[in-house]
N, C-alpha and C positions, 0 to 999 in steps of 0.2 A: 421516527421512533425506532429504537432499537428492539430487535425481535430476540425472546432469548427462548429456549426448549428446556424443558422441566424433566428429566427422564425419573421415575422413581416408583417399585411398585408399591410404596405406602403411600396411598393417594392422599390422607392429610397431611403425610412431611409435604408432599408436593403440594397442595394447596396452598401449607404455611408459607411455603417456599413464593408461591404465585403471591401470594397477594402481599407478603413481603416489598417483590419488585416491582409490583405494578404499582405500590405505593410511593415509587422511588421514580414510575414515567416509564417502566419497561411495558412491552407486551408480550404475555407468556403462554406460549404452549404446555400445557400439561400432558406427557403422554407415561403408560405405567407397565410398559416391557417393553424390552431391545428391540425386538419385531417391529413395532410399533415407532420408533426412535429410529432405526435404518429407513423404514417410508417416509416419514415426518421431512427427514431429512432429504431425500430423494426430491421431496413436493414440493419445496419452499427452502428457501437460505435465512440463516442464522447467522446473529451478530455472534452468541455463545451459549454452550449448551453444558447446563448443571445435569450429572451424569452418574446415578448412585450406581455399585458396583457392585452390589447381592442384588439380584434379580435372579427368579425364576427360570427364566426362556434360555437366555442368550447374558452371561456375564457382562459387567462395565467394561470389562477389560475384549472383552470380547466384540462390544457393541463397535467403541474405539477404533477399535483397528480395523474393522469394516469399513466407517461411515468417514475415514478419513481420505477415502481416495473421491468422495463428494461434498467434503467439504475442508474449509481451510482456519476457521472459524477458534476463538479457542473453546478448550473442552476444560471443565473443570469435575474432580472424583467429589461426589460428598460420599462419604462413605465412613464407617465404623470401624474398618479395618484401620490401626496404625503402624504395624512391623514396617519398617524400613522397606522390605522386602516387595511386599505388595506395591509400596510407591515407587519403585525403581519399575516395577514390571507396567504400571502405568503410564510412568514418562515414553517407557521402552515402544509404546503401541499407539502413544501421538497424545497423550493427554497434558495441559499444560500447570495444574496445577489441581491440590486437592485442599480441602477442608473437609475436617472428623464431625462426623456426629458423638453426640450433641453439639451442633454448634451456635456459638452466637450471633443472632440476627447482624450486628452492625459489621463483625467483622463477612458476616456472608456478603453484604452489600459492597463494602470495600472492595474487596478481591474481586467482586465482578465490573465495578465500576473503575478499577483499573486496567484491568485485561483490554476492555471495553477501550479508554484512553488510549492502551500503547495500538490498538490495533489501528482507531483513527491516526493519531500518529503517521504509523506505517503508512497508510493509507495515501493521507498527503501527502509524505515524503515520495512516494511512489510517482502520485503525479505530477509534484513537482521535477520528477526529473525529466521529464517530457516536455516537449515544443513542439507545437505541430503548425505551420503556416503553411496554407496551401499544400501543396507537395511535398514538403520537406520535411520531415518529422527528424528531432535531434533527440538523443539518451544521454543525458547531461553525466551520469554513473556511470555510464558502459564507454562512453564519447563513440558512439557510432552515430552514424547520417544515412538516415534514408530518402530518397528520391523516387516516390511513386513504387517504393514500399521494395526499391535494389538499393544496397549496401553501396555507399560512396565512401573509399579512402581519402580522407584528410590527415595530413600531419596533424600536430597538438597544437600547434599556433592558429593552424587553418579553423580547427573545428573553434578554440576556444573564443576566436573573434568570431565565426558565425554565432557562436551562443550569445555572444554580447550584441551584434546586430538583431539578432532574434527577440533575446531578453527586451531590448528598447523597441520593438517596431513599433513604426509610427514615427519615430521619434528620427530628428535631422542631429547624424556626432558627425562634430567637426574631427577632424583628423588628429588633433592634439587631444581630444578625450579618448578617441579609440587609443590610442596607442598610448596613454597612461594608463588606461583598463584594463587593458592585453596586456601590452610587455612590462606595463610598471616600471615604467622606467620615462626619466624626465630630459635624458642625454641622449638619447639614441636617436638612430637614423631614421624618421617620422616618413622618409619615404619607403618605408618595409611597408608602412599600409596599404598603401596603392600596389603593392608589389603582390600581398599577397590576397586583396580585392580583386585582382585580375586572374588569381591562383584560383577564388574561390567562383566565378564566374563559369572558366573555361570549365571545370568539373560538373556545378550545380544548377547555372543561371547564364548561359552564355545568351540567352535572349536579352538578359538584363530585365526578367519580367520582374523579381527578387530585390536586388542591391542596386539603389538608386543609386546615382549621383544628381548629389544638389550642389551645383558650380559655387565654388565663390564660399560654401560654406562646408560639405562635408559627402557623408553617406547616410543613407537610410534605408533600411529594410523595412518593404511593405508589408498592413497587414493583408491585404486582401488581393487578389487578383482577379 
């Protein structure tokens, strides 16, 4: 269940606001000064946190640019202020988006419930770029290869056949599917796989505890060791 923080010192906008989302599956903190909204945050993580910007203690724009270096979360302004001005100074101190008071329940929900979206999003994409078997963790984004957590230099061909052995493990590729996966290509010299299977051993696997060979039919990268 997603956790969201209510900041607002009008504690029934913030009410409205709570039971709004918690009608929509959220669960909501209500807290009604900045003070209170930097702890909050400090004591627990938030998916997003609705963040009005007249307050007493400590300003929205104030609270923001505090509570960013402990969280990553989006932050959205409700607030009454519209001049351009103020919304520039809010993007400027980490907030990701505002809606005015008065505002309308559906589209409050909207706006949170996409934020919410791109952040999952992110999220997976993130771990999808990761492979971690045993020892070997690969950064499909960055193409870097770790081994017991030191940086191993692969060319692009090296790493991107590790990522395809990786991607399948478990799994027995003949030499004609790796090397239509890798070099995409239906003409070429099928013995570069074995050429660079022994490239990626001497560096990562020279036990061979990693990249199988299965005679007769291919290679396979284990999952477990």
């Amino acid at each position: 269940m997603n956790r969201i923080l209510v900041v607002d010192d009008e504690n029934d906008i913030a009410e409205l606001i709570k039971d709004i989302l918690e009608n929509e599956g959220y669960k909501v903190r209500i807290e009604n000064n900045g003070a209170s909204c930097i702890d909050a945050v400090k004591e627990e993580p938030f998916d997003l946190i609705l963040l009005d910007v007249m307050m007493p203690d400590y300003s929205g724009t104030e609270v923001c640019a505090k509570i960013r270096s402990y969280t990553a979360c989006p932050i959205i302004f409700v607030t009454a202020k519209t001049q351009l001005v103020d919304k520039l100074i809010g993007f400027e101190v980490g907030a990701d988006d505002y809606i005015t008071k008065p505002f309308i329940n559906e589209e409050l929900v909207a706006r949170v419930k996409a934020h919410i979206r791109r952040e999952e999003r992110i999220e997976k994409n993130k771990n999808n770029n990761f492979i971690t078997i045993g020892e070997i963790k690969i950064n499909k984004e960055s193409f870097e290869v770790y081994k017991n957590d030191t940086l191993i230099t692969l060319s692009t061909k090296e790493f991107e056949l590790l990522a395809y052995l990786m991607e399948n493990a478990g799994i027995v590729l003949s030499k004609e599917q790796i090397y239509q996966s890798v070099w995409k290509n239906n003409y070429g010299d099928i013995g570069t796989v074995a050429v660079n299977i022994k490239s990626l051993r001497n560096k990562l696997d020279k036990e061979e505890k990693y990249i199988k060979t299965i005679w007769g039919m291919g290679y396979k990268f284990v999952k477990v060791v």
